[in-house]
C-alpha positions as CSV (number, residue, x, y, z in Angstrom):
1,X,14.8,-92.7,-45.0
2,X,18.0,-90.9,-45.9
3,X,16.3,-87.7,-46.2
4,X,14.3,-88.3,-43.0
5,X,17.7,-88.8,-41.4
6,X,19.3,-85.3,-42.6
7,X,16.5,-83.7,-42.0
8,X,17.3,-85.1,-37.8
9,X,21.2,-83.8,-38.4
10,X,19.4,-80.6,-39.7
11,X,17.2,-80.3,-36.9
12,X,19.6,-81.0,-34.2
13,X,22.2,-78.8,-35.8
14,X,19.8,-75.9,-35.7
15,X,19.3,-76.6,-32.2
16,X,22.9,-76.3,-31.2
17,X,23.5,-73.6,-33.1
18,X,20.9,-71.7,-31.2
19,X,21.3,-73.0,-27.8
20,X,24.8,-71.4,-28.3
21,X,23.9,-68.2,-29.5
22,X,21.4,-67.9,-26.4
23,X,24.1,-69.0,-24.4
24,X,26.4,-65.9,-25.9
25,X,23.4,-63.1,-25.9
26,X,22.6,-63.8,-22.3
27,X,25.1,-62.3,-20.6
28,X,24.8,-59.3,-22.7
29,X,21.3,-59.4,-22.1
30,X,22.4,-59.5,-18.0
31,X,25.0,-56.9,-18.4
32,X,22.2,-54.5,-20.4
33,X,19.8,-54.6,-17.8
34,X,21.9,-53.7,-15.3
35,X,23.2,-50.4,-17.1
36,X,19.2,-49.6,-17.8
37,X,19.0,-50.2,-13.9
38,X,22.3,-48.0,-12.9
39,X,21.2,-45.3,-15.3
40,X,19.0,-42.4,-14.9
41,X,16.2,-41.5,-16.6
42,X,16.8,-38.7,-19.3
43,X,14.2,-35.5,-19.3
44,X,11.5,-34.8,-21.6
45,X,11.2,-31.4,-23.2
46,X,7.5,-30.3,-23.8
47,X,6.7,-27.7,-26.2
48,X,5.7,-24.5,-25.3
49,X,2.2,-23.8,-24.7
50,X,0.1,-20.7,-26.1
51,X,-1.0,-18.2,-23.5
52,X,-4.9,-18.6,-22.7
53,X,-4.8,-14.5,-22.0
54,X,-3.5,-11.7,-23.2
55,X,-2.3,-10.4,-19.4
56,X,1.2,-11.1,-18.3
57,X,1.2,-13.2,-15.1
58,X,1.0,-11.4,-11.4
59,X,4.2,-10.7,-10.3
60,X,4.9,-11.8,-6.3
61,X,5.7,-9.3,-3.8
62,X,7.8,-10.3,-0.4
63,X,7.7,-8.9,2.8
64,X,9.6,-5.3,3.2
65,X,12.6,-4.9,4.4
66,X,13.6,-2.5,7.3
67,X,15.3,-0.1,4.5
68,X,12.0,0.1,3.0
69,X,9.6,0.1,5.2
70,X,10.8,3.5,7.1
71,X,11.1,5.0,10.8
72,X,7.6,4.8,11.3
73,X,6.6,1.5,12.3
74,X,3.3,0.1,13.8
75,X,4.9,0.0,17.5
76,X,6.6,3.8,17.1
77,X,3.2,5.0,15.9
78,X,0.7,6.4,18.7
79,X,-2.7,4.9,18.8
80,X,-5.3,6.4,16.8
81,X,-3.1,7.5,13.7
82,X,-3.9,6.8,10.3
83,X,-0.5,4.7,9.8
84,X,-0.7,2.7,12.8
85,X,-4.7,2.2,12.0
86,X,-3.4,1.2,8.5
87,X,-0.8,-1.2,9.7
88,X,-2.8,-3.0,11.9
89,X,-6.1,-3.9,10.3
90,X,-6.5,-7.3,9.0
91,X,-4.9,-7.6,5.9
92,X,-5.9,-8.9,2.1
93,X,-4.0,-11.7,0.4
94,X,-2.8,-10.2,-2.7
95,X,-2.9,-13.3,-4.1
96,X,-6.7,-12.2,-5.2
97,X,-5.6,-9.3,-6.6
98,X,-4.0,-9.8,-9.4
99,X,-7.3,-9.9,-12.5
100,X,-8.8,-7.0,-13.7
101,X,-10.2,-6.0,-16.9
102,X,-9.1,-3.3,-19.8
103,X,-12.3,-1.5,-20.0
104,X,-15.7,-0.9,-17.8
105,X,-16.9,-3.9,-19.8
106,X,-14.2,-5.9,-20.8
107,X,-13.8,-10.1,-19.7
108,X,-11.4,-10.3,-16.8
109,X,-8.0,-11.6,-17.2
110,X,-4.9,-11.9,-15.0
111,X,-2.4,-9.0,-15.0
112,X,1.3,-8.2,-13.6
113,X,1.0,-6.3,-10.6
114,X,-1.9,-5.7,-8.2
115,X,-5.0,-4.4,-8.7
116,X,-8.3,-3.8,-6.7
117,X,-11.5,-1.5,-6.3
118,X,-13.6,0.2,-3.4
119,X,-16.5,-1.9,-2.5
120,X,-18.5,0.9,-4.1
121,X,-16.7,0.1,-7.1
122,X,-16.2,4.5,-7.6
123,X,-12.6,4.4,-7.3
124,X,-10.0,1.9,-9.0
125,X,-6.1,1.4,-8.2
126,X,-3.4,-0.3,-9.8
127,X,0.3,-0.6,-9.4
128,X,3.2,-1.1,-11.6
129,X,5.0,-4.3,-12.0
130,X,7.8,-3.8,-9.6
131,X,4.5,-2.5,-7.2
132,X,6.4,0.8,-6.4
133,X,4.0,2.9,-7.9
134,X,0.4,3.4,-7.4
135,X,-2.3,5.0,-9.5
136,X,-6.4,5.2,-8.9
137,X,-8.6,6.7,-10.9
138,X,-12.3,8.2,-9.3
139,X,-14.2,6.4,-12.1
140,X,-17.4,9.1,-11.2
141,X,-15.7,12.0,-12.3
142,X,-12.8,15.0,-11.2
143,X,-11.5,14.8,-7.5
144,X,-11.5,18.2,-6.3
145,X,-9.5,19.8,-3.3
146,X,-6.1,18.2,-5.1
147,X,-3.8,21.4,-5.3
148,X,-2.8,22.0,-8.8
149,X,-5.2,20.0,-10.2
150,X,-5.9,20.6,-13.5
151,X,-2.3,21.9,-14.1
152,X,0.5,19.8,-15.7
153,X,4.4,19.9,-15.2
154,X,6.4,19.8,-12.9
155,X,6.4,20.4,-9.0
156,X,9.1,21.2,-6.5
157,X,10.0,17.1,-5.5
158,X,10.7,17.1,-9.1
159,X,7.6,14.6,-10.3
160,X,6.3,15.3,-13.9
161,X,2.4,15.0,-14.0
162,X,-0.4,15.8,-16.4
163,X,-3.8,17.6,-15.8
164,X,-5.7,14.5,-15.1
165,X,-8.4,15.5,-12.3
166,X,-10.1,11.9,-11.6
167,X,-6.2,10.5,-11.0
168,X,-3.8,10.4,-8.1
169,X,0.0,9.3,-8.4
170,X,1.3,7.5,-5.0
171,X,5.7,6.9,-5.0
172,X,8.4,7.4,-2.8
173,X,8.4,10.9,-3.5
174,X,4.8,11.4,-2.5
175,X,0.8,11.3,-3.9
176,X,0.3,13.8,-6.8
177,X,-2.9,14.7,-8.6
178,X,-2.9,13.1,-12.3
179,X,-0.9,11.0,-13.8
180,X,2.8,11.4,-12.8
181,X,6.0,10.4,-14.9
182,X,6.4,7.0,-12.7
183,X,2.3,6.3,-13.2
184,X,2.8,5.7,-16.7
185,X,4.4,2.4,-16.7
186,X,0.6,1.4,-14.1
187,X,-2.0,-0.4,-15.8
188,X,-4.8,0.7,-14.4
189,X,-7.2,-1.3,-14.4
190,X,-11.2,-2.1,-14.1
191,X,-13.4,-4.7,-12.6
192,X,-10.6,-5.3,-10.1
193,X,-11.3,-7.3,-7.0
194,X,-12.8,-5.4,-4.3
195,X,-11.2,-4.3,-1.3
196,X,-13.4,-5.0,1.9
197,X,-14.1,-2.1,4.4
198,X,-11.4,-2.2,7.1
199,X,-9.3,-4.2,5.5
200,X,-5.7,-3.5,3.9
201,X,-3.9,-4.3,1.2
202,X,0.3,-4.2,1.2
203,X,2.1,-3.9,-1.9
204,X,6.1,-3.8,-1.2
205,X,6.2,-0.1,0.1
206,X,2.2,0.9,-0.6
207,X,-0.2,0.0,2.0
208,X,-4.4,1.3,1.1
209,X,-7.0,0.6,3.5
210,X,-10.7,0.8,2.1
211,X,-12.9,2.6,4.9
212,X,-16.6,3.8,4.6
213,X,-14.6,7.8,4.4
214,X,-12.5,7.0,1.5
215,X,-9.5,5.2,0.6
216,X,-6.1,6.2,2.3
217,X,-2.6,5.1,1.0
218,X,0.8,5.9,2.6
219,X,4.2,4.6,1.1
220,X,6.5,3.7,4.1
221,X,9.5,4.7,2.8
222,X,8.1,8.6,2.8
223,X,5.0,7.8,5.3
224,X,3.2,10.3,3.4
225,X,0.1,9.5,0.9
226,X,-3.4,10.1,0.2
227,X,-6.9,9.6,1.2
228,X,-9.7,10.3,-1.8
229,X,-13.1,9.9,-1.7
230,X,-15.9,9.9,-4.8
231,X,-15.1,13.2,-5.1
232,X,-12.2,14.4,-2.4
233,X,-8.4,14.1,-2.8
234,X,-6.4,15.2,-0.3
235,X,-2.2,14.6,1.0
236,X,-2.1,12.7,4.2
237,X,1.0,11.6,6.7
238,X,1.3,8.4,8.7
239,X,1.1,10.5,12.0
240,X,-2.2,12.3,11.1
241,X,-5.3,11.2,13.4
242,X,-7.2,8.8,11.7
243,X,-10.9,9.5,11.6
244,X,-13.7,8.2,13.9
245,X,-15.0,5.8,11.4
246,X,-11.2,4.3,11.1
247,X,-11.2,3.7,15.0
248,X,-11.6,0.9,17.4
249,X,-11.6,0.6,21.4
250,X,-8.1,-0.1,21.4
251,X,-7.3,2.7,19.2
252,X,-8.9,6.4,21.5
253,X,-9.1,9.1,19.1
254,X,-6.3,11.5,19.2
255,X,-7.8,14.4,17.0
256,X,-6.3,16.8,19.0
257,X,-2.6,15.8,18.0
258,X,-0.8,18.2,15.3
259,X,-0.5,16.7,11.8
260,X,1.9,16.5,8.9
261,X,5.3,15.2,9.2
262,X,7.2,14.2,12.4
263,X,10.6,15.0,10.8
């Protein structure tokens, strides 16, 4: 019995003891919560993840500017000119131009700048990663007609190009046979998306629209450019007359208006 009886003290002791310390954590436990309530959450850093390609990401273009996009705008352009023809077609999201591949055979991957291809697949364009410069390549052989083709150095507007034949060079200065100095920085590309007929494509100052004659570029800042064919290069101004393939019932043809620049 005596030990029964200080075992009782013991237990009831033990109770007390931690009825009291319960009593004194609670309010911590109260005032804890509430800061875990107040406070907010703190970020998680993830690690860096590898890069599934080898092709830097496509870089996003806006819409021009006035400064950039030059005097000759859609409304100041007469019906039936290759600029205003140009400027008005329906035009491609460049969003599904940005993969392309390294060689004729190579896998696909995603790549800075824009890229695309006739629908015959015969002539390839890409830009640079600022999109300021464009370069395609006939992949079916040398473009003839380009003056100076063949010959490398440089011309009066003071661009540097090589003696590439099957390459044309599109910048504010103007289209150029071969590779030009700016054109180096362009990977061109192959197996790039295709560019429907009447359809075109605007990359900062570059527009190209794909039509069954050939492809014709202009850069608005210079409304000059090019049209090239399999086989045909040839310089080309925004107030030229576009040709009877290019033309629609709103747009007469106006072939016998002078070409070349409007000053």
């Amino acid at each position: 019995m005596p030990w029964y009886g200080l075992g009782a003290h013991r237990t009831r002791s033990r109770r007390r003891t931690a009825g009291s310390g319960l009593a004194m954590i609670a309010p911590l436990l109260i005032a804890g919560c509430s800061l875990l309530d107040d406070s907010a959450p703190e970020g998680i850093v993830l690690p860096p993840t590898d890069e599934l390609s080898t092709f830097t990401a496509p870089s996003t273009t806006t819409a021009p500017t006035s400064e950039e996009t030059g005097g000759d705008t859609p409304d100041r352009l007469r019906s039936g000119t290759i600029g205003r023809v140009i400027a008005m077609a329906p035009r491609a999201d460049t969003a599904d131009y940005g993969r392309g591949a390294t060689s004729p055979t190579g896998s696909r991957g995603t790549a800075s700048g824009f890229h695309f291809s006739t629908p015959d697949r015969e002539i390839n364009c890409s830009t640079s990663f600022d999109n300021r410069t464009l370069v395609c390549r006939n992949n079916d052989g040398d473009l003839t007609g380009a003056p100076g083709s063949g010959a490398s150095g440089t011309d009066s507007a003071g661009m540097t190009c090589d003696g590439s034949e099957n390459l044309v060079t599109l910048t504010r200065d103007g289209s150029r046979p071969g590779l030009c100095d700016a054109g180096t920085e362009v990977n061109l590309l192959y197996r790039s998306t295709v560019l429907p007929y009447g359809t075109t494509i605007t990359m900062s100052r570059i527009s190209c629209l794909a039509d069954v004659s050939g492809l014709y570029c202009l850069e608005s800042r210079s409304n000059s450019g090019f049209m090239i064919t399999d086989k045909q290069f040839a310089v080309i101004y925004a107030s030229d007359p576009a040709p009877k393939s290019m033309l629609t019932e709103d747009d007469p043809d106006i072939s016998t208006m002078p070409t070349g620049p409007t000053g």
